[in-house]
LODREN-914599 format. One record per residue: x, y, z of N, C-alpha, C, O in turn; residue in one letter. Coordinates in steps of 0.1 Angstrom, whole numbers, padded with zeros to 4 digits, always signed. Example, Ala and Ser with C-alpha at 12.3 -4.5 7.8 and 13.67 -1.06 7.14 Angstrom:
<pts>
+0132-0057+0078+0123-0045+0078+0132-0033+0078+0142-0033+0085A;+0128-0022+0071+0137-0011+0071+0129+0000+0079+0134+0011+0080S;
</pts>
This chain:
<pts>
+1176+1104+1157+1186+1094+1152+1198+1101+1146+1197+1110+1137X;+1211+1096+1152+1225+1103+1144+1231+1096+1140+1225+1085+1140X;+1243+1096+1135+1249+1088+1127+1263+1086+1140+1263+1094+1149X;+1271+1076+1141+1278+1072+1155+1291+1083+1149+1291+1086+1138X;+1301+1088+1160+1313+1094+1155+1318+1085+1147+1320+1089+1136X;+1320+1067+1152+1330+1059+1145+1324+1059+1129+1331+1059+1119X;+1315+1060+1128+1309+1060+1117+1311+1072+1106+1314+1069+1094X;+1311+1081+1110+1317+1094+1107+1326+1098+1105+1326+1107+1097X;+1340+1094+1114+1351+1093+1109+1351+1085+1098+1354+1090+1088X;+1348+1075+1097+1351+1064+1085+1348+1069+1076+1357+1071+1068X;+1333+1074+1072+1329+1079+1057+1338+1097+1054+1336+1105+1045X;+1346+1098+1065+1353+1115+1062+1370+1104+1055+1375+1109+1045X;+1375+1092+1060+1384+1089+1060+1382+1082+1040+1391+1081+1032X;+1371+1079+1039+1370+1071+1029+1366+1082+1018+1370+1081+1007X;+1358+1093+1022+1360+1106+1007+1369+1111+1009+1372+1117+0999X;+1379+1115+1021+1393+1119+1019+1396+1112+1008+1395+1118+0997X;+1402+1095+1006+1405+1091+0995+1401+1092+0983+1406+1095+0973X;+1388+1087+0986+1383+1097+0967+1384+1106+0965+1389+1108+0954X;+1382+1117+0971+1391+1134+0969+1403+1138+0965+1406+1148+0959X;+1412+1124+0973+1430+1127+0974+1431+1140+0981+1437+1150+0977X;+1426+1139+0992+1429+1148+1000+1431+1142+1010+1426+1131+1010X;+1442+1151+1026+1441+1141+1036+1428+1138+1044+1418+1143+1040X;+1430+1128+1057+1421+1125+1061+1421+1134+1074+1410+1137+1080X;+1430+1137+1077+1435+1150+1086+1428+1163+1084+1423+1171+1093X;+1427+1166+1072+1423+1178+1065+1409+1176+1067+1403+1184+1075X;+1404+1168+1062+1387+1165+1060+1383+1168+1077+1374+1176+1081X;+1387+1163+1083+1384+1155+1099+1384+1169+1109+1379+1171+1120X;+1393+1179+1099+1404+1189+1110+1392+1201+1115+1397+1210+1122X;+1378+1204+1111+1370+1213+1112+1375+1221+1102+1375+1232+1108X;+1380+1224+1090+1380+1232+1084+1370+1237+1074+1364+1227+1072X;+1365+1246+1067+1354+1254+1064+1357+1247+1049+1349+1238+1044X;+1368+1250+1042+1372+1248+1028+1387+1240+1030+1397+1242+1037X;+1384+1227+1018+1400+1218+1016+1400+1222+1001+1389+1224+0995X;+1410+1223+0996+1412+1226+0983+1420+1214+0976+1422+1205+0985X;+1423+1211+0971+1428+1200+0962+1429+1200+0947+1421+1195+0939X;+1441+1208+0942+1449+1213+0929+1452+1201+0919+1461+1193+0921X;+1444+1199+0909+1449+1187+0896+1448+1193+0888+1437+1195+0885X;+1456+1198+0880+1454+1203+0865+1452+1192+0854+1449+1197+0843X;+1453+1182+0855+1451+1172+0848+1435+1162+0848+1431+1152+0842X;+1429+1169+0859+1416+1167+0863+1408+1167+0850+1409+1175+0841X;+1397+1155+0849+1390+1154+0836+1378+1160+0844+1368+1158+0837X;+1374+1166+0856+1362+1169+0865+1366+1182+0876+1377+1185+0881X;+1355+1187+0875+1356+1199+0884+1340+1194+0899+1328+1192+0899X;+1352+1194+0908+1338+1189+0918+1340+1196+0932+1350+1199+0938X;+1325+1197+0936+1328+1202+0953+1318+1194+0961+1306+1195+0961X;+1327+1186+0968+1318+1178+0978+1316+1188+0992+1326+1195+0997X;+1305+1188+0997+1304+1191+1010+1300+1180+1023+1292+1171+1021X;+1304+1181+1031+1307+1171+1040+1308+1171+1052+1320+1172+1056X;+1299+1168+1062+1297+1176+1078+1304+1186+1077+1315+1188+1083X;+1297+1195+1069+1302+1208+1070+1313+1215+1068+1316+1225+1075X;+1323+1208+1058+1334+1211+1054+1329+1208+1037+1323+1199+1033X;+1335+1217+1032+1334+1220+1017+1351+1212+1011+1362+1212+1017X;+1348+1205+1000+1360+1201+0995+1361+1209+0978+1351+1209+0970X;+1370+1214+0975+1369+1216+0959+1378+1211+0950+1386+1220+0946X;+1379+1202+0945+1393+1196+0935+1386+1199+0922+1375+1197+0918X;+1401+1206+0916+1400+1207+0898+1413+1214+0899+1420+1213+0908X;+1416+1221+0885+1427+1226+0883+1426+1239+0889+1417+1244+0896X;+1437+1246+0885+1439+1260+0890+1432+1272+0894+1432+1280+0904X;+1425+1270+0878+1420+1281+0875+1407+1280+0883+1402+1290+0887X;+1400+1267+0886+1384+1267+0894+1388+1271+0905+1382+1281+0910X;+1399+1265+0914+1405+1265+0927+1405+1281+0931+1402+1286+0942X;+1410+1288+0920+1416+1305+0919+1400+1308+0922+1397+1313+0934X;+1389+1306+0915+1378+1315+0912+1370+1311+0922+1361+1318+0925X;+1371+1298+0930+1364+1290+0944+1362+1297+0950+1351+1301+0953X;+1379+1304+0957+1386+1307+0967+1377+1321+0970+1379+1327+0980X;+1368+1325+0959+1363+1341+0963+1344+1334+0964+1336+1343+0963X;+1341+1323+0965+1328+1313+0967+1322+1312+0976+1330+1308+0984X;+1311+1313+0980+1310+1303+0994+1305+1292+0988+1304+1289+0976X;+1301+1286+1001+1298+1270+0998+1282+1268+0990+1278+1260+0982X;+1277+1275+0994+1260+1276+0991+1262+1282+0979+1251+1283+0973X;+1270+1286+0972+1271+1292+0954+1278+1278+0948+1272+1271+0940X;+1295+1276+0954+1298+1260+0949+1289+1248+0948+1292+1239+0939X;+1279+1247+0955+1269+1238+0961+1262+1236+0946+1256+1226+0942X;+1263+1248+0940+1256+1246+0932+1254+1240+0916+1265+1239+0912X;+1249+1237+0910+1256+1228+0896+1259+1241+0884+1269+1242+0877X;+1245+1252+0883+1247+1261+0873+1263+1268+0877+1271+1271+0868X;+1266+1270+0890+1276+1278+0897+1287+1271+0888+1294+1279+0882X;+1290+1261+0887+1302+1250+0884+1304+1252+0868+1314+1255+0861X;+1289+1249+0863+1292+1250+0850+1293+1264+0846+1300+1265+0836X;+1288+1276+0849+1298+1291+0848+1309+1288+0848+1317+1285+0839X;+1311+1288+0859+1329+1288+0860+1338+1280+0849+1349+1282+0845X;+1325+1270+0846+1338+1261+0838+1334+1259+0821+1340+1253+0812X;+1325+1266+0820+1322+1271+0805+1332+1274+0794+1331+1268+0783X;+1346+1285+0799+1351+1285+0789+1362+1274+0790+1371+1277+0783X;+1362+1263+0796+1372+1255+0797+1365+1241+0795+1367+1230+0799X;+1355+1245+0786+1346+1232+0781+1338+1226+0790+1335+1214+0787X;+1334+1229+0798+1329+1223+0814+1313+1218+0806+1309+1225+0797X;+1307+1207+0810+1295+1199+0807+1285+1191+0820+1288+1186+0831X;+1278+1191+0814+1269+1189+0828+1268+1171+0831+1267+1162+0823X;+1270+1170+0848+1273+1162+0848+1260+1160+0867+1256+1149+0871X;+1259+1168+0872+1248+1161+0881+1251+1170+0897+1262+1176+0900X;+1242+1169+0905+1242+1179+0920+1238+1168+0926+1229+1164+0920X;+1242+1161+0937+1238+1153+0944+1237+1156+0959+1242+1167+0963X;+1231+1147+0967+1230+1146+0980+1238+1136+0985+1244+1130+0976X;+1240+1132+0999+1246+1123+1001+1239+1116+1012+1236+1125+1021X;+1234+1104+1016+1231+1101+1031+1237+1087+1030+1237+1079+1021X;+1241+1085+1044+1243+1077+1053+1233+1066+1065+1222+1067+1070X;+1241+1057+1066+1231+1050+1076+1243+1042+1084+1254+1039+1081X;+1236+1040+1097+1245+1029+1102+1234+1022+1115+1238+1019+1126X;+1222+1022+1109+1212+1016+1116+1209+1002+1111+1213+1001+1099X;+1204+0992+1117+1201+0983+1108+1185+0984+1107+1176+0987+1115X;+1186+0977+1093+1171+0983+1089+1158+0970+1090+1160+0958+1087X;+1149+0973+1094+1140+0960+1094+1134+0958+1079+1130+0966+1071X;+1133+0946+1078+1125+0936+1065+1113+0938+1065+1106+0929+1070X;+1106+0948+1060+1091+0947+1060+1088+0935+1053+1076+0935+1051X;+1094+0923+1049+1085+0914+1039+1099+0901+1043+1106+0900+1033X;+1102+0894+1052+1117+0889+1046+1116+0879+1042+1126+0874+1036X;+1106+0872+1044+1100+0859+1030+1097+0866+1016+1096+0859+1006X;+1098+0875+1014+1098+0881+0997+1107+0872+0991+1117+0869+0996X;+1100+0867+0977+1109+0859+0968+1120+0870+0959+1119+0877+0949X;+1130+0867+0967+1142+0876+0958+1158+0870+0953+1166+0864+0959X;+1157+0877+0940+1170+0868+0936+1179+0875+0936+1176+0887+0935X;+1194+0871+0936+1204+0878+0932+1211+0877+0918+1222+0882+0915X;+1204+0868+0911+1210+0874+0897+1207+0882+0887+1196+0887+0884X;+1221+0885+0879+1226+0896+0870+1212+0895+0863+1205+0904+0865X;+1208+0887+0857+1201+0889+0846+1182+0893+0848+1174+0895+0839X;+1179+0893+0860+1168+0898+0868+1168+0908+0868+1157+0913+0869X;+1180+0920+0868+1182+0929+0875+1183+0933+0856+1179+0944+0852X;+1189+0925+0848+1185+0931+0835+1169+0934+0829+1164+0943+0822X;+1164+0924+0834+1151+0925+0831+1140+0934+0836+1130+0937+0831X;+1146+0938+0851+1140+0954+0859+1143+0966+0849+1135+0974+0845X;+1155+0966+0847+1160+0978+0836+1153+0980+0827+1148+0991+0823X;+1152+0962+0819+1141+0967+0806+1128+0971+0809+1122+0976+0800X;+1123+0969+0820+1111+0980+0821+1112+0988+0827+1104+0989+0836X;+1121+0995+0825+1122+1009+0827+1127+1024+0823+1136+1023+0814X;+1124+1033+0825+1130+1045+0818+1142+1045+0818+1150+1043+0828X;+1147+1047+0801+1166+1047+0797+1171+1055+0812+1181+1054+0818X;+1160+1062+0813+1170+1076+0823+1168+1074+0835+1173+1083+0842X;+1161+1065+0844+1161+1059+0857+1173+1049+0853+1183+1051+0859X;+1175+1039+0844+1184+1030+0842+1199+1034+0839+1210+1028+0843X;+1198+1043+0833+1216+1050+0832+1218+1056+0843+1230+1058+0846X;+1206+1062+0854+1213+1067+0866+1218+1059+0878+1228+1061+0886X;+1211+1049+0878+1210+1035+0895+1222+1027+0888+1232+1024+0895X;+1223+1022+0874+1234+1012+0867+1230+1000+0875+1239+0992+0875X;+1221+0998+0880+1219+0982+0890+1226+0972+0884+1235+0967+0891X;+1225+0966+0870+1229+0955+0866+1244+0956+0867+1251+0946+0871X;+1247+0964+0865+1266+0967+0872+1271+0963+0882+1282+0957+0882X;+1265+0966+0893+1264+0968+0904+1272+0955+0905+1272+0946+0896X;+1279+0954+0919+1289+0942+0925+1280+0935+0937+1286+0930+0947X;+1266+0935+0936+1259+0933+0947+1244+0932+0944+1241+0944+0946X;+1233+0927+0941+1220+0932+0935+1210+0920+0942+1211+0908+0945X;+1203+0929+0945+1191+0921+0954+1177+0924+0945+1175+0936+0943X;+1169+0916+0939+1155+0919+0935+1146+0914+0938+1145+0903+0944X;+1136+0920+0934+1124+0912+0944+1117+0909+0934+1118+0915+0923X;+1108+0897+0935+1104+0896+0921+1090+0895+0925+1088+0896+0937X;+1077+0893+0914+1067+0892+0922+1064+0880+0926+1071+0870+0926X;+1048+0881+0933+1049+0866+0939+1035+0862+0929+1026+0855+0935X;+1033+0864+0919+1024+0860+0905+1028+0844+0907+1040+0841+0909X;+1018+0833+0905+1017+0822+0903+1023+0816+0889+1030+0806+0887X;+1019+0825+0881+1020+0824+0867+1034+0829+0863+1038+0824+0853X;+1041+0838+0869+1050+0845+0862+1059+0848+0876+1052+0850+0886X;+1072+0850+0877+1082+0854+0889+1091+0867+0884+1103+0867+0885X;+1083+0878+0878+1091+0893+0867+1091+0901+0882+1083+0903+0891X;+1108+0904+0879+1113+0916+0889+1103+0928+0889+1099+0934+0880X;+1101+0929+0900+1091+0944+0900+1102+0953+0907+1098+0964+0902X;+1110+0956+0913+1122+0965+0920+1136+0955+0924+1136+0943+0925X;+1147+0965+0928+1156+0962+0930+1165+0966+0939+1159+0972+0948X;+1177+0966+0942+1186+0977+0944+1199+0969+0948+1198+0957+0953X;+1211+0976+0947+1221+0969+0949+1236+0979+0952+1236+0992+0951X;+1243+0975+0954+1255+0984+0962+1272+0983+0956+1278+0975+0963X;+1277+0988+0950+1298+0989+0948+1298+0989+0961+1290+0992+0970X;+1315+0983+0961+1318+0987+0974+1327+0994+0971+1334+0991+0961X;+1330+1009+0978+1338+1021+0982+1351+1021+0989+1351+1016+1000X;+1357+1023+0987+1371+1023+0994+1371+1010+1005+1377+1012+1015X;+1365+0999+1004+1371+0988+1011+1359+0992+1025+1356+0982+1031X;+1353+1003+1029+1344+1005+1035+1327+1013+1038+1319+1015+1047X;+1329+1014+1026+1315+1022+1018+1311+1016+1010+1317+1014+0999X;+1294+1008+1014+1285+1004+1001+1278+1013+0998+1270+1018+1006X;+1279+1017+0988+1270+1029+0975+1258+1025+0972+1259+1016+0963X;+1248+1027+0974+1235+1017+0971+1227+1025+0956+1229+1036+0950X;+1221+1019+0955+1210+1024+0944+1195+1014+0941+1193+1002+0945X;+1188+1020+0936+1174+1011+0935+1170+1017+0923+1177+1024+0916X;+1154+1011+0922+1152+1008+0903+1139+1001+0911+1140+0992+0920X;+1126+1007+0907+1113+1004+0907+1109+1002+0891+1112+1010+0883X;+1103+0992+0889+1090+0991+0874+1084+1004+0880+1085+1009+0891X;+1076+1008+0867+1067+1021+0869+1055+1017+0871+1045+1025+0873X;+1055+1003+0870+1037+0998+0873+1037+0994+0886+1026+0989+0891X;+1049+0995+0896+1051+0990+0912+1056+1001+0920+1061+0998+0931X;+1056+1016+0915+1061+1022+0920+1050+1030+0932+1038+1030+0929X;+1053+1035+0941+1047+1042+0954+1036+1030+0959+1024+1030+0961X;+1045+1020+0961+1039+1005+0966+1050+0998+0980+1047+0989+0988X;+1061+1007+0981+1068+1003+0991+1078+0998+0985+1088+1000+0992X;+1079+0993+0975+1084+0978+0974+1104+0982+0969+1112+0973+0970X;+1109+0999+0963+1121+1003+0967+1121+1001+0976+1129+0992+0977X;+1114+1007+0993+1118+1008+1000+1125+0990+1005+1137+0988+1006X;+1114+0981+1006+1118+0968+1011+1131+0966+1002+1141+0962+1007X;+1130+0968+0987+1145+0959+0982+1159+0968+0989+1170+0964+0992X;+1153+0985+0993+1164+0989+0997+1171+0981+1009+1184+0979+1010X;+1164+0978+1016+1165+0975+1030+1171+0960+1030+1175+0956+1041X;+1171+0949+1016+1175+0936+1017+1190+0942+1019+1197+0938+1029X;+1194+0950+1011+1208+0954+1003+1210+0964+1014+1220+0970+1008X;+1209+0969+1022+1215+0978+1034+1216+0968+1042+1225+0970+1050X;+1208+0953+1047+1214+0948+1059+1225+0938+1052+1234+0932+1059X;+1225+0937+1042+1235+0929+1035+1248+0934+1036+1257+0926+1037X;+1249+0945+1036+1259+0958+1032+1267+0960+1051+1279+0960+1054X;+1255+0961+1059+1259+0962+1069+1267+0949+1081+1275+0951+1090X;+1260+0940+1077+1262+0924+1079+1277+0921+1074+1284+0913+1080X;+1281+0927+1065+1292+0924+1052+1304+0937+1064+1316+0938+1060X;+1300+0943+1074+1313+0958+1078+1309+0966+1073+1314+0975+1081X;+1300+0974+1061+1304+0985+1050+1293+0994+1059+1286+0989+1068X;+1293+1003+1056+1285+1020+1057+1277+1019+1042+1282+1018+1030X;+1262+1019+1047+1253+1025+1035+1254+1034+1030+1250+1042+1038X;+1258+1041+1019+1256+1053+1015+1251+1057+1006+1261+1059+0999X;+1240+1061+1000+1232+1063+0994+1231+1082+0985+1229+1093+0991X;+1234+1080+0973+1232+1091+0971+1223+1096+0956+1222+1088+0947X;+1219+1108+0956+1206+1108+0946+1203+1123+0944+1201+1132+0953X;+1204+1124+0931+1201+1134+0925+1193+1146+0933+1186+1140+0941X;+1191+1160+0932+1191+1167+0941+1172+1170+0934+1166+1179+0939X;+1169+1165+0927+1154+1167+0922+1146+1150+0922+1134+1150+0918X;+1152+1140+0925+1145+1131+0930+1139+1131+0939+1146+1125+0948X;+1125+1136+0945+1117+1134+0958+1118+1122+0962+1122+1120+0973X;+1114+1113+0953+1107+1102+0951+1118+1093+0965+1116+1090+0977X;+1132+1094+0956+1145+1086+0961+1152+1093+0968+1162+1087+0970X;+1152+1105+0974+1147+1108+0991+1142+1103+1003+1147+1099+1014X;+1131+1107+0996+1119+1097+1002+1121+1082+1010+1117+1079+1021X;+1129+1075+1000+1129+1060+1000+1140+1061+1009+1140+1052+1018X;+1152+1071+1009+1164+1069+1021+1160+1073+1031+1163+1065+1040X;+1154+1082+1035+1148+1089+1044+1140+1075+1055+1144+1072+1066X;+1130+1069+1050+1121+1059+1052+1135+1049+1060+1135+1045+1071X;+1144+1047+1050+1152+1031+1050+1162+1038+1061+1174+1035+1061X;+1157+1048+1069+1169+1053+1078+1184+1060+1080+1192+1061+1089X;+1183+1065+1065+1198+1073+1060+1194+1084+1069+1184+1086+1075X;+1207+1092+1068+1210+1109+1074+1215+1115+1069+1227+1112+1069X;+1211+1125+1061+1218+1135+1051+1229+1139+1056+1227+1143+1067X;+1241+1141+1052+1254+1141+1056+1260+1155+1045+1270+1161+1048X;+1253+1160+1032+1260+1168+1025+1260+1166+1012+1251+1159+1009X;+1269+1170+1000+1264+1172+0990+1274+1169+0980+1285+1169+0984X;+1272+1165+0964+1284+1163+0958+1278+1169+0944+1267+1166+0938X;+1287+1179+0938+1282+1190+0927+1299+1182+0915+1310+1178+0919X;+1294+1181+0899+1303+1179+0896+1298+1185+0879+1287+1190+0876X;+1308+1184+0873+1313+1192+0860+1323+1185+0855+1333+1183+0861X;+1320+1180+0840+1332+1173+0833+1338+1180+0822+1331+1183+0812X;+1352+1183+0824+1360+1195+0818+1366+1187+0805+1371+1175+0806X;+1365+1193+0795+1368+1187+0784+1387+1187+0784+1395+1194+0790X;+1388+1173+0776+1402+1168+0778+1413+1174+0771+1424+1170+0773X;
</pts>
């Protein structure tokens, strides 16, 4: 399974604009795009069908430029460099894609879409699974709840922003008493055909030490596409 060219252009056309770089550049087979802000509150290098992006100010751009991609790629690598310029840790990510549509293992599952369900998954869960997914945020949230006679409490979730007008950003959020049960995977899968039904590209991205949420993209049909390393430079 690949991801389609049209598909491909689109998500190179759509982190061009989050980069502020062209789409020309991204698209053009180039090895390294550079992109100069000295005003930049973030030092980042996306990699991306195999083109390396690096935006920050001068001085990272200067010290890149002597890098390869597999040192940039890296988060300790970012925060050296940006150490004496207050640099703070901020996360290494993966990136995947989909443009399959996904099957409903369950599509009678009782699932709701409101905000306040999707609060109630959070509160049973780790502050630090909860500050990373932001589900209740989210502009999109699908949960599943259980199917208890007595009680209808979210057991997972997951929900999507939308991205430059054509990228849904997904994320998910399991209870820890429903986890390695399937049941990310099914809520992933409400909110990727939702996403795809809607025009958008799934895109799914996740910390570079999550197996777990890997795993669950992997399963729900993404394709690793590349990587996003960032560093937040003091103001």
């Amino acid at each position: 399974m690949t991801l389609q060219s049209d598909t491909i252009a689109t998500i190179r056309q759509s982190w061009a604009s989050i980069l502020g770089v062209s789409s020309e550049a991204l698209a053009g087979g180039e090895d390294r795009v550079y992109r100069e802000n000295n005003d930049s509150s973030v030092l980042m290098f996306v990699s991306l069908f195999g083109t390396g992006v690096l935006v920050g100010p001068s001085w990272a751009l200067e010290a890149g430029r002597e890098l390869p991609d597999s040192e940039l790629v890296s988060h300790a690598k970012l925060l050296e460099l940006s150490t004496p310029y207050g640099g703070r840790a901020l996360g290494e990510a993966k990136l995947y894609f989909s443009d399959s549509a996904p099957v409903l293992p369950n599509p009678n599952a009782e699932l709701s879409r409101a905000r306040a369900h999707a609060v109630d998954l959070e509160t049973a869960c780790p502050d630090e699974d909860t500050a990373e997914v932001g589900l209740s945020e989210m502009e999109n949230t699908f949960i599943l709840l259980s199917e208890s006679e007595r009680d209808s409490l979210p057991v997972a979730g997951a929900g999507y922003d939308v991205w430059e007008e054509k990228l849904a950003h997904l994320g998910a959020l399991v209870a820890p008493a429903n986890r390695r049960s399937g049941l990310g995977f099914q809520s992933v899968a409400f909110a990727q055909k939702h996403a795809m039904d809607a025009g958008l590209i799934p895109q799914w991205r996740v910390h570079v030490d999550n197996a777990a949420s890997v795993m669950t993209a992997l399963r729900a049909g993404f394709e690793y596409a590349g990587t996003q390393t960032t560093v937040i430079l003091k103001n």
